[in-house]
N, C-alpha and C positions, 0 to 999 in steps of 0.2 A: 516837597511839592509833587503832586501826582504827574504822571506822564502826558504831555500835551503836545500833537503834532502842528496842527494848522496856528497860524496867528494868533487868531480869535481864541484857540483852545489855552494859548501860554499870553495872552492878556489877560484871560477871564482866571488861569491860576496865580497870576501874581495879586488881580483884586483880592482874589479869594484870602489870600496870603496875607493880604495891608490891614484887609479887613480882620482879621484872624491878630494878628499884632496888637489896635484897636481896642481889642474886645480883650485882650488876655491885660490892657491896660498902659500901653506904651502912650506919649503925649502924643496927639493927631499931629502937630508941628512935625514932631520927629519923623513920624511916618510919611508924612504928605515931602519930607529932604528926600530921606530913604527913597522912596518911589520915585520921586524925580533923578536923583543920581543911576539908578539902576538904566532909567532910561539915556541917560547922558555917557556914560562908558560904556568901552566895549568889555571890559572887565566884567565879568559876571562876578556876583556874590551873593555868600547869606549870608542871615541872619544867625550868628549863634547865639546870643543871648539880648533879652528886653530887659522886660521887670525880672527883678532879682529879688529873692527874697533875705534876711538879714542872717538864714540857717543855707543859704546857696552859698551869700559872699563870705561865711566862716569856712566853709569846705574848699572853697577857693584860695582862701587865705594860708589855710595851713598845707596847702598843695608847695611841697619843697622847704618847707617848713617841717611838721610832724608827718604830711601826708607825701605818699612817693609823689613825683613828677617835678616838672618844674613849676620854679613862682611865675605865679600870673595876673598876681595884684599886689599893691603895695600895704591897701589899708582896709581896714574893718566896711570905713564909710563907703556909701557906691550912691550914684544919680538913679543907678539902676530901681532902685525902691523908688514904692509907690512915695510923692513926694507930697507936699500941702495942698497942691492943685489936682491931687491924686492920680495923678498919673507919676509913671518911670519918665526922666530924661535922660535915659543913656539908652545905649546899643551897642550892639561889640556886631562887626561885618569881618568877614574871612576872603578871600579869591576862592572862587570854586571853578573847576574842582580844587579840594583843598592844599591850599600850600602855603603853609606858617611861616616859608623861611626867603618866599621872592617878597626882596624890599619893592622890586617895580610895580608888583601887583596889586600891593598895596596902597602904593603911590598914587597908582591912575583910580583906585577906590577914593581916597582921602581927596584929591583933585574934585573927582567927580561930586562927592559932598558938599565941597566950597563953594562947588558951582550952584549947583542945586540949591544948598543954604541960603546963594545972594539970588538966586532967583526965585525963590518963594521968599523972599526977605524975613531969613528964621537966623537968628544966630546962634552960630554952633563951637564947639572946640571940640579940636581935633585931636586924640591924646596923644598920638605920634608927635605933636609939639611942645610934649613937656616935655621934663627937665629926666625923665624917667621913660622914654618912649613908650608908648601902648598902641597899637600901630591900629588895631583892631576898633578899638575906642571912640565914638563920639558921643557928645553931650549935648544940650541945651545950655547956649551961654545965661 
């Protein structure tokens, strides 16, 4: 996001941003959570990833696997692809500034989603609630 001082300047960069989401093909549900939760916590966050493409979540896949780093997905498939309604239903949200490893930051992220979700009546899963946590992770139920 570019540098914004006054209000007006870092509303008009988050529209910019929703809008920019939209267009690169996430599902408006997803984004209309998104926007709302950002609003609802004091947790700041991005976005790191929307739509996925099926040559992103192989490079993903083999991360820890054949590729350095650690694993950061379990499986080939992802919501993140454009799906039959053509849009992506997933999102991967970080705390920024970045920090992979505060479970609370996370927390008051994933909070903020639930809430957001029940209050634009979208429903969502949180991947922090599987069986495999993904803390980053939401979907479109």
């Amino acid at each position: 996001m570019s540098h914004a001082d006054t209000p007006m300047e870092i509303a008009q960069a988050y529209e910019d941003l929703f809008a920019e989401f939209v267009a690169k093909g996430v599902h408006p549900n997803m984004v209309r959570v998104v926007k709302r939760a950002i609003q609802i916590t004091q947790q700041d966050f991005l976005v790191t990833e929307g739509v996925r493409t099926p040559e992103r979540q192989r490079q993903l896949y083999a991360q820890g696997r054949t590729a350095p780093g650690p694993k950061v997905t379990w499986t080939l498939k992802s919501n993140h692809f454009v799906q039959k309604s053509g849009y992506g239903h997933a999102v991967d949200l970080v705390p920024f500034p970045v920090d992979w490893n505060s479970i609370p930051k996370f927390k008051a992220i994933e909070s903020a989603m639930k809430q957001a979700a029940l209050a634009e009546g979208v429903r969502i899963v949180a991947g922090a609630d599987w069986s495999k946590p993904d803390r980053p992770h939401f979907e479109l139920a």
